[in-house]
C-alpha positions as CSV (number, residue, x, y, z in Angstrom):
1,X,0.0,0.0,0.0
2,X,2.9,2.8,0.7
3,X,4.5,2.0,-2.4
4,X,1.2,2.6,-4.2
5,X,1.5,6.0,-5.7
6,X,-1.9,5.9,-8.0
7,X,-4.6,7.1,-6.1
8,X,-6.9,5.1,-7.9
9,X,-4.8,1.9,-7.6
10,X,-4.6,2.4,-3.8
11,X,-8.7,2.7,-3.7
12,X,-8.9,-0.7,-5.3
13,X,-6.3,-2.7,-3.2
14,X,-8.1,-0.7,-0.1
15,X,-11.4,-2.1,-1.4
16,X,-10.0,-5.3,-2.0
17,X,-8.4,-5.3,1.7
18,X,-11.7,-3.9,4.0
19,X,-13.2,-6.4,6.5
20,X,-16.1,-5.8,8.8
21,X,-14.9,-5.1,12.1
22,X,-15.0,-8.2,14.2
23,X,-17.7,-8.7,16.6
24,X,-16.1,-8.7,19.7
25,X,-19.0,-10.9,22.2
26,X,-17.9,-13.6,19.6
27,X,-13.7,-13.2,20.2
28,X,-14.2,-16.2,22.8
29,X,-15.1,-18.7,19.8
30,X,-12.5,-17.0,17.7
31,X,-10.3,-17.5,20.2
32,X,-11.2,-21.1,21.0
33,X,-11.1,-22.0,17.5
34,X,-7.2,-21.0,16.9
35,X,-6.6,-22.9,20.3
36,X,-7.7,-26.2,18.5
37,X,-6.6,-25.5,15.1
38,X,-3.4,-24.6,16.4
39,X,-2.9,-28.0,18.0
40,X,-4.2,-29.9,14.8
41,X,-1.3,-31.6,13.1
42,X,-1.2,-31.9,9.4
43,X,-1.1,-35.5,7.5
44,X,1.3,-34.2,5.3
45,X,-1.0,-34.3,2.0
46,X,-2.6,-30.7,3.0
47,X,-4.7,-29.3,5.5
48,X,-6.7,-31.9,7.3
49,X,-10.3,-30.5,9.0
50,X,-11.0,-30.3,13.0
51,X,-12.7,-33.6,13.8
52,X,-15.1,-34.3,16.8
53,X,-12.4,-35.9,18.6
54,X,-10.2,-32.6,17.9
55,X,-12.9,-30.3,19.1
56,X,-13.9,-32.8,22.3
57,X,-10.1,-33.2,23.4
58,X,-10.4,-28.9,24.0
59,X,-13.6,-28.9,25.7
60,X,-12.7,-31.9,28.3
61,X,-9.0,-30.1,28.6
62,X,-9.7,-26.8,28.9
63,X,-13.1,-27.2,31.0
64,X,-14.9,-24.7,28.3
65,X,-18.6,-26.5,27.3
66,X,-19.5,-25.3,24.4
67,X,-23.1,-25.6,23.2
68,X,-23.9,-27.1,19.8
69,X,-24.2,-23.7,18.1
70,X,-20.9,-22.9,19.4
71,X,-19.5,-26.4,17.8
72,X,-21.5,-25.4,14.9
73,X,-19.5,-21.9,14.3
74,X,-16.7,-23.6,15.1
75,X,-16.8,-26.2,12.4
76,X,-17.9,-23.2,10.1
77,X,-14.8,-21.4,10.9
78,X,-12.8,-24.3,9.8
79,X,-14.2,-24.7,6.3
80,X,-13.9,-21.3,5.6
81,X,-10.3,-21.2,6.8
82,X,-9.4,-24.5,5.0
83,X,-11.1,-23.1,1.8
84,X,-8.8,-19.5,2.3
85,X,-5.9,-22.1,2.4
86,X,-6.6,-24.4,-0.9
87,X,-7.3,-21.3,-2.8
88,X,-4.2,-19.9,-1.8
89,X,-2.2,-23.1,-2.9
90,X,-4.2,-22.7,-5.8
91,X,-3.3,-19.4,-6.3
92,X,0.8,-20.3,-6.0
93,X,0.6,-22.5,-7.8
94,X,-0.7,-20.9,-10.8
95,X,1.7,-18.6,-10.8
């Protein structure tokens, strides 16, 4: 963005770049969802999706019941996140 010196080409990559600001009463399933990704290991052949087991192991461990809408946007999370990631592999390796 600061070496951008069209005005016009800085409006587009600040479009392309704008997010919603978070909602902040949900940072505690934000939160909880990086603590289990985080500890998710990888099979070696990509990015492998939180499993039941993945997302139980956290609840029983860290003492945090989650109710099934909160499993729910959990899981959600994780497909968007693991769709970010094959598009950006895509993305590489296209070029």
């Amino acid at each position: 963005m600061k070496r951008t010196r069209r005005s016009e080409k800085r409006a587009e990559y600040e479009d392309e770049l704008w997010m919603p600001d978070f909602p902040m009463p949900a940072m505690y399933l934000w939160r909880a969802y990086h603590r289990i990704r985080n500890r998710k290991g990888g099979s070696g052949f990509g990015v492998s999706p939180l499993e039941w087991s993945d997302i139980d192991s956290f609840s029983r461990m860290s003492g945090t019941r989650l109710l099934p809408w909160e499993v729910a946007m959990i899981e959600r999370l994780d497909d968007l996140w693991i769709r970010s990631m094959a598009e950006a592999m895509r993305n590489n390796a296209d070029g």
